[in-house]
N, C-alpha and C positions, 0 to 999 in steps of 0.2 A: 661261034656266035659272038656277036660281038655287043658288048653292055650297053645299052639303051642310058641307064641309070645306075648310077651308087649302089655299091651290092656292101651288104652290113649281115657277117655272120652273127648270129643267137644263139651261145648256148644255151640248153635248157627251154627252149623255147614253145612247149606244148602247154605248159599251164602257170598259173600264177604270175609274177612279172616279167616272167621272161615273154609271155602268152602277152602281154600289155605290149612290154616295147616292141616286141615284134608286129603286131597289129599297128601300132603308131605311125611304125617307119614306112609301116606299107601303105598307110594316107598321105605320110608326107613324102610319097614318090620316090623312096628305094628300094629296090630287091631285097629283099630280105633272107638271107639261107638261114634256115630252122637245123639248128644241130640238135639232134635229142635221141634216146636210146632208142626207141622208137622206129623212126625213121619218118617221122608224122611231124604237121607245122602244131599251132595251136588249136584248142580243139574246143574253143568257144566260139559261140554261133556269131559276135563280132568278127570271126575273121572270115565267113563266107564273102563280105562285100569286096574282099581285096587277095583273096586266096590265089588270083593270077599271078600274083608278086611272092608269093613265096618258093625258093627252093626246100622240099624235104630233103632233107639229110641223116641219116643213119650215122651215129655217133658215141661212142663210148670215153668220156674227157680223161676218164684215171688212165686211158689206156693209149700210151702215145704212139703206136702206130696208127689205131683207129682216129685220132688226129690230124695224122698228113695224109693219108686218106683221106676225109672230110674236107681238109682244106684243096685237099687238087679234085675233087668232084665239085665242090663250088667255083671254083674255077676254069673248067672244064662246061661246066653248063652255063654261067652267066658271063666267065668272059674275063673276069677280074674280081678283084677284093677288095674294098676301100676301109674295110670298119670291122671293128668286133666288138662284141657286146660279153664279156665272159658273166655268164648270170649262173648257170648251173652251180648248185652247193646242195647240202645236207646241212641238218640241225641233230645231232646225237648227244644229250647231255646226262645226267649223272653227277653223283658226290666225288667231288676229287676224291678221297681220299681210299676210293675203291675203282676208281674207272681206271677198267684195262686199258691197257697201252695200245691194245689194237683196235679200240672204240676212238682214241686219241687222234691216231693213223690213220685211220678209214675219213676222218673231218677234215685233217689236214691235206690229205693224197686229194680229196674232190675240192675243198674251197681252197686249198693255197697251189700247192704243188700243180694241179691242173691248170690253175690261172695262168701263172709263169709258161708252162709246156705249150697250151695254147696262143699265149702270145707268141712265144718263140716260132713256133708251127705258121703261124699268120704272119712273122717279120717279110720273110722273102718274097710274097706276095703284094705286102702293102710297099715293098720297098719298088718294086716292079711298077704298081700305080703311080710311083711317086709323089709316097706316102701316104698318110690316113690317122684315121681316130681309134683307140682303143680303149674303151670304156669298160672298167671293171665294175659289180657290183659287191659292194661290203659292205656294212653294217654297223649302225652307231655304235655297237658291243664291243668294235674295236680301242674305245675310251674310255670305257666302265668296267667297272667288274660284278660281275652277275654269277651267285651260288648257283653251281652245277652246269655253269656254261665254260668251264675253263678251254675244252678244245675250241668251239666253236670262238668264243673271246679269239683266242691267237691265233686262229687260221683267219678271222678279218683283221687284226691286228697284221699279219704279215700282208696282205691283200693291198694294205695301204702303201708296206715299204716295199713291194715288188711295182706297184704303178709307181712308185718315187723313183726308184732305180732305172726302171726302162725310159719312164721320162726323160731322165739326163743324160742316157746312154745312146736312146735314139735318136734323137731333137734332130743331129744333124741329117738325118735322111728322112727328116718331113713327118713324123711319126709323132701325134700327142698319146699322153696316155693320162687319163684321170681316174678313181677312183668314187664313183657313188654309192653312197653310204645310207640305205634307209634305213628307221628307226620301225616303230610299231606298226604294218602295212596289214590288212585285210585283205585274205585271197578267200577263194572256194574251200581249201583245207583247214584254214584256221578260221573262220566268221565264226563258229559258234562259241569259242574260248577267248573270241575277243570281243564278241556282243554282249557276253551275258556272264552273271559269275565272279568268281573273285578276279582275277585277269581284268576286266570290263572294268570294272569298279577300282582296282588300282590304278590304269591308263588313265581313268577320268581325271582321278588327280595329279597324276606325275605328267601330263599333256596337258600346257596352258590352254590350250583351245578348251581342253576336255574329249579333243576326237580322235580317233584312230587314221592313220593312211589312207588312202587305196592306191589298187594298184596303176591304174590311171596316173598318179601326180608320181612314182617315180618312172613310168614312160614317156608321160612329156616333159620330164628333165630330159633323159636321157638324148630323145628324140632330138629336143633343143641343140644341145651336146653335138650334135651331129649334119641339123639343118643350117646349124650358123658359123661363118668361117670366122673365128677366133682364134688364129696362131700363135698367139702369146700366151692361151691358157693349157699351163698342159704342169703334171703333176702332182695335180692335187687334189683331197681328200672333200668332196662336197656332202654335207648332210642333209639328209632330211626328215627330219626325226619330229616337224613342230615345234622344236625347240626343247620337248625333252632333253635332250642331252645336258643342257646349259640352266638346267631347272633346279635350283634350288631353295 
């Protein structure tokens, strides 16, 4: 079969942002392969209008052969690879001064370690297209420090310098890689911790707006990210957090 359109893998792509950018890309005319445990796209009633654009994929990311896997079944069904989106992670936090080392592991294997393996997994492909975008998602925690977030902190802390590295490393074979980085985002798992409550009521003030995200505004970064040929941007750390981050 041979690709009609830009194919843009998704991890994580059944619910929350990853469920957003994949819905996005599939309005703005690319195939989208849905990697997720599952083996299912997203599974909000937005993505019935454009569910023709999705590959499901059946994916395990801590697990690198289920990786090269995924990536030659995406290949194999649409044709080519042009793009990745690594969204998939975990949030597991606790008191440093007690969190086991394999609470630590478990953060870092799904949001750092898998980032790296997945791109690696995606190079040969996107290098075949003659190259492409790779789009990580990280997180403003990677520039703050937050009680009882210490894994989480350093697995987007590294997230930032594994897109800086592959950026320079790849450039010559057509390859960008950036890093998006949202701040406080509103999904289906968190609204009610982030509507109402103490959570709700510190956002209000630590967020000049006084609003929270959604997931919408980092999919059509991302989307952007991908609709628009800009070959000089590549290695860097984008936020969007409202400006939290820079609030004091």
């Amino acid at each position: 079969m041979v690709a009609k359109a830009k194919v843009i893998a998704v991890t994580g792509a059944s619910r929350g942002i990853g469920a957003a950018i994949a819905i996005e890309l599939a309005h703005r005319g690319f195939t989208v392969a849905c990697l997720t445990r599952k083996g299912t796209g997203p599974e909000s009633q937005g993505a019935k209008a454009v569910a023709q654009r999705f590959i499901d994929v059946a994916c395990d990311v801590t697990d690198e052969a289920s990786l090269k896997t995924a990536f030659a079944e995406v290949v194999a069904k649409a044709g080519a690879l042009h793009g990745l989106v690594n969204n998939a992670g975990i949030h597991l936090d606790g008191p440093s001064h007690d969190l086991p080392t394999s609470t630590y592991e478990k953060v870092m294997a799904t949001n750092a370690t898998a980032v790296f393996a997945a791109c690696r997994e995606a190079y040969p492909h996107l290098v075949k297209s003659g190259g492409g975008s790779i789009v990580n998602i990280g997180s403003f925690f990677d520039k703050i420090g937050v009680k009882r977030n210490v894994a989480y902190c350093a697995s987007k802390a590294a997230v930032g310098a594994i897109t800086r590295c592959l950026a320079v490393e790849w450039a010559s074979r057509g390859i960008r890689v950036l890093d998006v980085a949202p701040g406080y985002i509103v999904t289906d798992l968190n609204r009610d911790a982030m509507t109402k409550g103490q959570l709700a009521d510190y956002l209000k003030k630590r967020i000049p707006s006084g609003n929270t995200g959604a997931t919408s505004d980092v999919a059509k970064l991302v989307a952007v990210l991908f609709s628009e040929d800009i070959p000089f941007l590549s290695g860097e750390t984008i936020y969007i957090d409202g400006a939290q981050g820079i609030n004091h």
